[in-house]
C-alpha positions in Angstrom: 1.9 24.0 -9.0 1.7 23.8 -5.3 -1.0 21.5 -3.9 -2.1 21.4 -0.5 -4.6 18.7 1.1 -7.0 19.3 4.2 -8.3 15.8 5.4 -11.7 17.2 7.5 -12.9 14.1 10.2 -12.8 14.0 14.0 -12.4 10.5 13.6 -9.1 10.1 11.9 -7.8 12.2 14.4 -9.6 10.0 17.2 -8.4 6.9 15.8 -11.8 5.9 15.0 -10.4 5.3 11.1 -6.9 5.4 9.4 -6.3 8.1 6.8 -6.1 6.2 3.4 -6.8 9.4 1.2 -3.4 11.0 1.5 -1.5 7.7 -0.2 -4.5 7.6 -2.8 -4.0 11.5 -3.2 0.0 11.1 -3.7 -0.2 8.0 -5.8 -2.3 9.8 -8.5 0.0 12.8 -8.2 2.9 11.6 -8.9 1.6 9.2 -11.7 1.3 12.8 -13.2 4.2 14.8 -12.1 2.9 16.5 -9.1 3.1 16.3 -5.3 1.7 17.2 -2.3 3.4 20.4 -0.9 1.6 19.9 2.6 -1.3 18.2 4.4 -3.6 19.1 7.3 -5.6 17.0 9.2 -8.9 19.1 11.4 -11.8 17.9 13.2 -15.5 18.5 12.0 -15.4 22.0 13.4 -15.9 25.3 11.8 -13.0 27.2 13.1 -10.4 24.2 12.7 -11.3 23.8 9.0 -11.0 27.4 8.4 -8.0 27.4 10.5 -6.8 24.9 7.8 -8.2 26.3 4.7 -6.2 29.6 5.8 -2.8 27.8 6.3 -3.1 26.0 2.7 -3.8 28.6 0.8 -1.4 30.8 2.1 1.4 28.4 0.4 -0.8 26.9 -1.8 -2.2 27.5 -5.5 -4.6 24.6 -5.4 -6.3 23.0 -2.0 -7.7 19.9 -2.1 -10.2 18.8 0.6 -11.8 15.0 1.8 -14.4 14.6 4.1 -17.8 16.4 5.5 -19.9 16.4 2.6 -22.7 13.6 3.7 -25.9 14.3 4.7 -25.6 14.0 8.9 -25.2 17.1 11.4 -21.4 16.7 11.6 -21.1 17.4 7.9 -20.1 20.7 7.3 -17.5 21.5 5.3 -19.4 22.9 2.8 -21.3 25.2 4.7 -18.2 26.2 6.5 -15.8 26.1 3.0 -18.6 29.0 1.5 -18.4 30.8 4.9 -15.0 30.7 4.2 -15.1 32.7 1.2 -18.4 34.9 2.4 -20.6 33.1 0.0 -24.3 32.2 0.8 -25.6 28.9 0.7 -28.0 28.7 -1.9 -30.0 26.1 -3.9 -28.2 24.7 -7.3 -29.8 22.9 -9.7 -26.8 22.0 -11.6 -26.3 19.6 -8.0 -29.7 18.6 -8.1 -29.9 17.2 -11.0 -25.9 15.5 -10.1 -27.5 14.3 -7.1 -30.6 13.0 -8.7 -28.2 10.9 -10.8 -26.1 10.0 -8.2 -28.9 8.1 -6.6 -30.4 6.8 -9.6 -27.1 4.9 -10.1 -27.9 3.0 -7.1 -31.5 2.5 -7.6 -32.5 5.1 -4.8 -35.0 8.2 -5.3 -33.5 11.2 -4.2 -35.0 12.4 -0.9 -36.0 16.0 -2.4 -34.7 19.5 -3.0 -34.5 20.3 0.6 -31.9 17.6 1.1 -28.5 19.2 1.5 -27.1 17.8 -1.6 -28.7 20.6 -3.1 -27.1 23.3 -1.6 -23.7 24.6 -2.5 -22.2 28.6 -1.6 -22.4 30.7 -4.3 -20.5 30.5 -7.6 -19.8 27.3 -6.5 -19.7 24.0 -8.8 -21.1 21.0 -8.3 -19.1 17.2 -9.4 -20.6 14.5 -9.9 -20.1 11.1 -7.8 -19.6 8.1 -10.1 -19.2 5.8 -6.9 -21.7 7.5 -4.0 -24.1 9.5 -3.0 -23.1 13.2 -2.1 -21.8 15.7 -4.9 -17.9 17.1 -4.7 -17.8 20.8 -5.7 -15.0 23.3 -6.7 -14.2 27.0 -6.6 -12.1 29.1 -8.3 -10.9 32.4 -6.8 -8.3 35.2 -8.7 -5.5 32.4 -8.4 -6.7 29.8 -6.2 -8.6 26.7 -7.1 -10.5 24.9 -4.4 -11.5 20.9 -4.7 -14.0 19.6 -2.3 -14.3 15.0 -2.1 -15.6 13.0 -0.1 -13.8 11.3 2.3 -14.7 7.7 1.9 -11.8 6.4 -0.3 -13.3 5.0 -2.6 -15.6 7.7 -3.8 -12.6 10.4 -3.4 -10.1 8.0 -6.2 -13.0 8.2 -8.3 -13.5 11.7 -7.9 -9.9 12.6 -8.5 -10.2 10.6 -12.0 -12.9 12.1 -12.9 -12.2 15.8 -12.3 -9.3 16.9 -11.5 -7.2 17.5 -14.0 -10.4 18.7 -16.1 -9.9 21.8 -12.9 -6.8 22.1 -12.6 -5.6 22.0 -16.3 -4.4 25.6 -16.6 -2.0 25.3 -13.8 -0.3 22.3 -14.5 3.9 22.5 -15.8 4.3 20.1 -18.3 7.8 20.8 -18.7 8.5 18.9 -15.5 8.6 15.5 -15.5 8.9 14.0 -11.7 9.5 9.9 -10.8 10.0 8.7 -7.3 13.1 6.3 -7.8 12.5 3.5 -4.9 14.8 0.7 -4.0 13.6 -2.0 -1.9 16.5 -3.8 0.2 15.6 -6.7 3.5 16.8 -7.7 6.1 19.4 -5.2 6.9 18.7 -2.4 9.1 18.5 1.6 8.8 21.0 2.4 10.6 22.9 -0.2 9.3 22.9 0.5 5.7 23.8 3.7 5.8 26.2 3.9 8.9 28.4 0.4 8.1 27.1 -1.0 5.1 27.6 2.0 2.5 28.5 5.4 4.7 28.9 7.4 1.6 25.1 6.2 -0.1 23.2 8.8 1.2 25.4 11.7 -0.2 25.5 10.3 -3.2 22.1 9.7 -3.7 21.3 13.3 -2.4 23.1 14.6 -5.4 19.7 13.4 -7.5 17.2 14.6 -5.5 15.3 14.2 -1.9 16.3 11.4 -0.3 13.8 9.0 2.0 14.5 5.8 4.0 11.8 4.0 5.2 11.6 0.8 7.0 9.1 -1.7 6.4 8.8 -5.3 7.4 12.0 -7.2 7.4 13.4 -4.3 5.3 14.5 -0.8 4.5 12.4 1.1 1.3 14.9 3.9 0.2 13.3 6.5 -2.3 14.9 9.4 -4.6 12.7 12.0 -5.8 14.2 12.7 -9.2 12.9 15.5 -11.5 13.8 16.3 -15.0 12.6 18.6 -17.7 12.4 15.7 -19.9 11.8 12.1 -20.1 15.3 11.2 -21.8 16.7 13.4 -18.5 15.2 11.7 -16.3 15.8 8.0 -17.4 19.7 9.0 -17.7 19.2 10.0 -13.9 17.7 6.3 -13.1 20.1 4.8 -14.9 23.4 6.8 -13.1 21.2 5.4 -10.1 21.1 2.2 -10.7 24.5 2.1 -11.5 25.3 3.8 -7.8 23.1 0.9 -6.3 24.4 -1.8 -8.3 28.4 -0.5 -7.2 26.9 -0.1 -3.8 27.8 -3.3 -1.0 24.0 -3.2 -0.1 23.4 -4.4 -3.8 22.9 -7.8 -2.3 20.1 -6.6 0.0 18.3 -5.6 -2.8 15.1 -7.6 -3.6 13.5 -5.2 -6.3 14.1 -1.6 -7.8 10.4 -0.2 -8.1 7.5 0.8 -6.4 5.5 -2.8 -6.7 5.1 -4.7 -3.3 6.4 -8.1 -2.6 3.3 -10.0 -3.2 3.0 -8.3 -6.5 6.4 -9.2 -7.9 6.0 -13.1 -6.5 2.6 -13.0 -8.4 4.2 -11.4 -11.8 7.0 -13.8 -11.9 4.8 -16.8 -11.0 2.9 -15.7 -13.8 5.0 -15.0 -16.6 6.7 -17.9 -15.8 3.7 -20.3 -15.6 5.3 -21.4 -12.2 2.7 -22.7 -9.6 2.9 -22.9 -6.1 1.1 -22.6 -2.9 1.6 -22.9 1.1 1.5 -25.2 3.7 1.0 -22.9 6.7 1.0 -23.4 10.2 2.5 -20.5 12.5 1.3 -17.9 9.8 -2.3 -19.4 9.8 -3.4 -18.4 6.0 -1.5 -15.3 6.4 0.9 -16.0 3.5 -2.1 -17.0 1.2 -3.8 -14.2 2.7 -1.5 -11.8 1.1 -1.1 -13.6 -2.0 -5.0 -13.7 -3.2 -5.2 -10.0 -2.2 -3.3 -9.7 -5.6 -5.5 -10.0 -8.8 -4.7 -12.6 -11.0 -2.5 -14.6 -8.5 -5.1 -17.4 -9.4 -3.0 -18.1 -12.5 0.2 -19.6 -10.4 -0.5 -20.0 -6.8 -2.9 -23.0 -6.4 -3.9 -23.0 -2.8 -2.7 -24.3 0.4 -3.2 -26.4 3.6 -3.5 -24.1 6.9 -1.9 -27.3 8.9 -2.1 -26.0 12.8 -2.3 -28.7 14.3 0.0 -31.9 13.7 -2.9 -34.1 12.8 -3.3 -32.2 9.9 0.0 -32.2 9.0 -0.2 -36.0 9.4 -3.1 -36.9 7.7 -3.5 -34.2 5.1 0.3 -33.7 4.4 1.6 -37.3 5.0 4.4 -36.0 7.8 5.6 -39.2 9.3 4.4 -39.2 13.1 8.2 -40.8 13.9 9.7 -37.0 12.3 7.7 -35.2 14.4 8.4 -37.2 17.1 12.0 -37.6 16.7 12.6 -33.8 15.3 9.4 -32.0 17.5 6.9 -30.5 14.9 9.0 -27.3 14.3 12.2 -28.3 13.4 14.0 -27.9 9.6 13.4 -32.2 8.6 9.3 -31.7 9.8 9.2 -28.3 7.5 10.7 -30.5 5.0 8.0 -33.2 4.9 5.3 -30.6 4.7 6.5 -29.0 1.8 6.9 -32.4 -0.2 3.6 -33.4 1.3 1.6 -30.4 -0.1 3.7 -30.7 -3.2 2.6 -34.3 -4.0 -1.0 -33.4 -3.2 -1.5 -30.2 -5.2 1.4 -31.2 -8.3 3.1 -27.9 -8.0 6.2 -26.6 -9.3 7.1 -25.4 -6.1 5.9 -25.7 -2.5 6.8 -23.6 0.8 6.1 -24.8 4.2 6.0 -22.6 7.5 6.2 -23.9 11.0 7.4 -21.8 14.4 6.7 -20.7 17.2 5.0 -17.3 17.4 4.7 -17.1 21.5 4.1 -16.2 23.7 4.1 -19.7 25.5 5.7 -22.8 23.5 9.5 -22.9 22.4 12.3 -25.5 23.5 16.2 -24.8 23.9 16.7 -25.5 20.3 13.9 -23.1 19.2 12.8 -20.4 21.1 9.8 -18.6 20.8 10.3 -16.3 17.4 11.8 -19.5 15.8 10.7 -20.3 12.5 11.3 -23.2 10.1 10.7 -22.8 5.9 10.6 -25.9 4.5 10.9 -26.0 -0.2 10.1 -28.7 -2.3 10.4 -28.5 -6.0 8.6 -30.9 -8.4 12.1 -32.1 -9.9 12.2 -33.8 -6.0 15.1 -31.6 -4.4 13.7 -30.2 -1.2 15.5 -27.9 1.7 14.7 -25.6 4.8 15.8 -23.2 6.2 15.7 -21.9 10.1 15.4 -18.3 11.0 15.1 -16.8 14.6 12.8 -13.5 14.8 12.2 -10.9 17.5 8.4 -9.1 18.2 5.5 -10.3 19.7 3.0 -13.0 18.6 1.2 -10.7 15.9 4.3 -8.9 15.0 6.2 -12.5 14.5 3.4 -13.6 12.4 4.1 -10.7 10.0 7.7 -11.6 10.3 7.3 -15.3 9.5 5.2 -14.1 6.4 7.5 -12.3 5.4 10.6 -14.4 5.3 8.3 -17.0 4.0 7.3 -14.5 0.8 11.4 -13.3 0.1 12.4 -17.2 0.5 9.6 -17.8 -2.1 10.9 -14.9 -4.5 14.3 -16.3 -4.0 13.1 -19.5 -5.3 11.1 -18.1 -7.9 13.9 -15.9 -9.4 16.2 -19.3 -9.2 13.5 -21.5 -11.1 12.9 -18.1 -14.0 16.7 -17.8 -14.3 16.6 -14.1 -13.1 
């Protein structure tokens, strides 16, 4: 089953907003073995969106849409989407009563039967909204199944859970069984990997499906589309991949085979593990913590930390010794040091990181330039280290760079103290 997917809004094309809906969209696809064939992106226009409606269905079976369906003048996709199909607008009381409810769920009286909502083209039908306001709607024509969403995300992942498959049912091959095979490697580059590293990875790799290399922070993703018409064929392919990666020099690159982010696998180690730890953060600011807490259930392991910017805190909250900084200036590996056993002591952790640099654009010395950055450890048991990396970018960039060295030397760590 081809699917195609037309994000309506003059302001993700304007900038105005990010798309977010195509992830959410190819996420909950490929949880089910299915992809997106091809996207489109139009502005709240009549012509573009038909422009795009043409272009989907033409290599397309099934056409999902997001966006234009609220109640303000620049909402028109359904007006257009029935002109589309030369259907009239007319009034549905199946979407009355879906809108009724919709508002009801909020604790809001539906403005009225002349409201919008309660218009769809003809032969049209009406979805309800478990997380909004405005109905979603879908058409079926000969062999072509429209999907209509909103476009705020959050009412368009509900939307998809709720309906889609109930829509799309008949079309769907259950024979094919699809998994997107993603290694995750740092702090070697693209090029690198696949021009000096391993030469011959890509072709081999290639042999299993599309390939993709994407880099990331501090890091190269690299992702094989694998299909299979069953689920013992396709976990022999992940297994003769694993087996290429593990045979592979870039095998010591690799910090996790898997989809889940690096804040998600520090958390589900910390976890199982009942291993507790927390920052002491200076040159990222909170950042580390930042990303940490955006992970449910990281309140199990990682305690909390000390956002130490200036030295006075690092003095007076995390015991530094005035005469380090002074001797060793306040980034240096022996200051890192002290802030790590500092925070350690205070909170009782298993395992404290500490993060002082220099993120620019003014400050540096000789020994540490701007983009230096020094990651202090200290482990309950009283052994303590640091470590001194020197990072390129600009202030915001080398904040997201300091984070992230911080979060792989704390996976490191972790992995070391789980015995993985």
């Amino acid at each position: 089953m081809k699917i195609g997917f037309l994000i309506i809004g003059s302001e993700v094309l304007d900038g105005k907003i990010s798309d977010l809906n195509t992830k959410h969209l190819a996420d909950f696809l490929r949880q089910n073995n299915l992809e997106i064939y091809e996207s489109t992106t139009v502005r709240d226009d009549a012509d573009s969106i038909k422009a795009g409606l043409k272009k989907l269905f033409t290599q397309n079976e099934v056409v999902i849409t997001s966006g234009g369906l609220g109640p303000t003048k620049d909402d028109i996709t359904k007006e257009t989407i029935g002109d589309f199909f030369h259907k009239k607008m007319l009034m549905n009381q199946e979407a009355i009563k879906i809108a009724e409810n919709n508002y009801k769920q909020f604790d809001r009286i539906f403005p009225g039967q002349e409201h919008g909502y309660a218009y769809l083209p003809e032969g049209f039908y009406p979805l309800s909204n478990s997380t909004g306001f405005a109905p979603g709607f879908y058409f079926k024509e000969e062999n072509k199944i429209l999907f209509s969403c909103p476009g705020v995300p959050r009412e368009f992942n509900s939307m998809l859970n709720d309906h889609f498959f109930k829509i799309t049912s008949e079309k769907i091959d259950h024979k094919i069984h699809m998994r997107h095979f993603v290694v995750r490697t740092k702090n070697v580059p693209e090029e690198k990997i696949f021009g000096e590293v391993d030469p011959t990875l890509w072709e081999k790799l290639q042999k299993f499906g599309d390939v993709s290399s994407l880099p990331i922070l501090m890091g190269v993703d690299i992702g094989i589309k694998i299909k299979a018409s069953s689920k013992e064929a396709l976990e022999k392919q992940e297994i003769e991949l694993r087996s290429i990666f593990a045979s592979s020099p870039i095998s010591k690159s690799i910090w996790h085979i898997g989809a889940e982010s690096l804040e998600q696998k520090i958390v589900s180690i910390a976890n199982e593990k009942k291993i507790t730890f927390g920052f002491a953060e200076s040159a990222t600011g909170g950042l580390c913590s930042h990303r940490i807490t955006s992970i449910s259930g990281s309140s199990q392991s990682f305690i909390g930390s000390v956002i130490c910017y200036d030295e006075r805190v690092k003095i007076n909250q995390l015991g530094v010794n005035p005469e380090t900084i002074q001797k060793f200036q306040v980034v240096s590996p022996e200051t890192a040091i002290e802030m790590a056993q500092g925070l350690q002591k205070s909170l009782n952790l298993d395992f404290a990181i500490s993060i002082t640099g220099y993120a620019g654009p003014t400050g540096g010395t000789k020994e540490f330039p701007v983009g230096s950055v020094c990651i202090g450890r200290a482990m309950k048991d009283g052994h303590s280290s640091a470590s001194i990396f020197n990072l390129k970018g600009d202030r915001e960039v080398l904040k997201q760079r300091f984070s992230q060295a911080v979060l792989y030397a704390l996976l490191e760590e972790l992995e070391k103290i789980a015995g993985i």
